[in-house]
PLY file of the C-alpha trace (Angstrom):
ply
format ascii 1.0
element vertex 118
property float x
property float y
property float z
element edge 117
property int vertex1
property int vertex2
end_header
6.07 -0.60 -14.56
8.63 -1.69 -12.07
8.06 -5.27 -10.51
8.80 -4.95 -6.89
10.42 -8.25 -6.33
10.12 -10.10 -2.85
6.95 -8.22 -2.42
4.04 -10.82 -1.90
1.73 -11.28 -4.86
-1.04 -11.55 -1.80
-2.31 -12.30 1.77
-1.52 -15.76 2.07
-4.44 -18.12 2.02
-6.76 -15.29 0.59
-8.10 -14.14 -2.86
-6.80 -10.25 -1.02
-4.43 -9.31 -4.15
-1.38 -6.87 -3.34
0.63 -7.00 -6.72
-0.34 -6.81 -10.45
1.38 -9.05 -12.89
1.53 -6.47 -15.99
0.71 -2.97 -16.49
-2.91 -2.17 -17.65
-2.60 -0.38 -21.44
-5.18 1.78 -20.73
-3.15 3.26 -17.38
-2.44 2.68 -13.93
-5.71 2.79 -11.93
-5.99 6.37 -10.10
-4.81 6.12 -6.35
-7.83 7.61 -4.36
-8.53 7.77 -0.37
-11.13 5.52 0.61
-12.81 6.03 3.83
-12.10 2.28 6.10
-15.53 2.53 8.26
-15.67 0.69 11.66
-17.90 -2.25 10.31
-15.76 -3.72 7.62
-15.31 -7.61 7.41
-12.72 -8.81 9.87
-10.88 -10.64 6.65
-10.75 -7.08 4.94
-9.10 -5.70 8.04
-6.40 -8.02 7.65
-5.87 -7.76 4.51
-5.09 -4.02 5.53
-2.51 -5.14 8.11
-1.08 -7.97 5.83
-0.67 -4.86 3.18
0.91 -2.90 4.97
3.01 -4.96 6.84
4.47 -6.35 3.39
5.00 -1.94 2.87
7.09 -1.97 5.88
8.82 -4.61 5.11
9.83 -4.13 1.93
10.00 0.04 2.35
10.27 1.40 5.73
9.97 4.88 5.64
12.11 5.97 2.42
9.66 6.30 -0.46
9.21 3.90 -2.98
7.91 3.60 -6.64
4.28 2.24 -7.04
5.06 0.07 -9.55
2.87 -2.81 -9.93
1.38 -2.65 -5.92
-2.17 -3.26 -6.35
-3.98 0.37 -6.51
-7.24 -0.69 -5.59
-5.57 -1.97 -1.73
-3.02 1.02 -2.11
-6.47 3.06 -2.15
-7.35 1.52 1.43
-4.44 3.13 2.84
-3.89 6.53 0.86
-4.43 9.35 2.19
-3.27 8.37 5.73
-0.60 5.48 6.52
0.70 6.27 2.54
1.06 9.48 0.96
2.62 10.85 -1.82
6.52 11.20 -1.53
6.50 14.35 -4.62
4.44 17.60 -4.95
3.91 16.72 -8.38
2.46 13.60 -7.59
0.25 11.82 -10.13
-2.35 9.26 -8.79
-2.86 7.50 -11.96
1.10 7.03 -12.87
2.82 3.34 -12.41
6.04 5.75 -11.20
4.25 7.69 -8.71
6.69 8.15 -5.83
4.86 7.37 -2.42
6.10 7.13 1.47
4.66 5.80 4.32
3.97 8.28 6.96
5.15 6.47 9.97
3.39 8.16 13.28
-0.13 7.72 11.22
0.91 3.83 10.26
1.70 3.20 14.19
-1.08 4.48 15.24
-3.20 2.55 12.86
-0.89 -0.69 12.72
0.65 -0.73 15.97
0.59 -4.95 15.76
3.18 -3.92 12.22
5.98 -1.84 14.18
6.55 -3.71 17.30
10.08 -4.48 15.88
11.20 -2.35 14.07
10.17 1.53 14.72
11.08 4.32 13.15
0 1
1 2
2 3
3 4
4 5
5 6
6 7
7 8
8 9
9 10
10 11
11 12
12 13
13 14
14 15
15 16
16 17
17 18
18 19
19 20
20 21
21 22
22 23
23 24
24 25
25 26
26 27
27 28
28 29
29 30
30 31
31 32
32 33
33 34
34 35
35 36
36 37
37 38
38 39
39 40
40 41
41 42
42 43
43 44
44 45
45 46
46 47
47 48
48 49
49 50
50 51
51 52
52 53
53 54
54 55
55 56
56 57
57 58
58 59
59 60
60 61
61 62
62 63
63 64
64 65
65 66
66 67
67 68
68 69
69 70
70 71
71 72
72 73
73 74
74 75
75 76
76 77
77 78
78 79
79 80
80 81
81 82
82 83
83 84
84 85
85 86
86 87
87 88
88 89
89 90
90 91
91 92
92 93
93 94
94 95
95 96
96 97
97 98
98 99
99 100
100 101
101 102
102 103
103 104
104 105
105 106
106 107
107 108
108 109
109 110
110 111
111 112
112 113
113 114
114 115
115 116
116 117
């Protein structure tokens, strides 16, 4: 499992985890799309922001190796803002190749690519 270094572990000041610190033996946990409905908790919201403003960051839009990002709060964002980078993409792998799809993570995160657009 690759360690992304620099990436933060978490959203500061929170218990909102974005990194593991060693590979489950049973298997990475399956990436899935989970649906991010209009009444979640303000702190959850940020957490999505904080998430993928660390993706950004740390990415852009060139794809990148799950590794040890969190795939419970890469699950938040699947499907839309991250998708897979390969057509033989495997949700449950640690090297799972995913990109960010940029027009879908401005529109979603417009607050994350005030800077630096793509």
């Amino acid at each position: 499992m690759l360690k992304h270094r620099g990436f933060p572990g978490r959203l500061a000041s929170t218990d909102y985890q974005f990194t593991l610190r060693r590979a489950n033996p049973k298997g990475a946990t399956p990436l899935i799309r989970r649906e991010r409905k209009r009444d979640r908790k303000p702190a959850d919201r940020r957490a999505d922001l904080g998430f993928m403003k660390a993706l950004w960051e740390q990415f852009g839009d060139q794809p990148f190796e799950r590794g040890n990002l969190d795939g419970g709060r890469l699950s938040w964002l699947f499907g839309r803002e991250v998708v897979p980078a390969t057509e033989d993409f495997d949700p449950a792998a640690y090297d799972a190749l995913l990109v960010i799809d940029v027009k879908v993570a401005q529109a979603s995160f417009p607050e994350v690519f005030g800077e630096r657009s793509a």
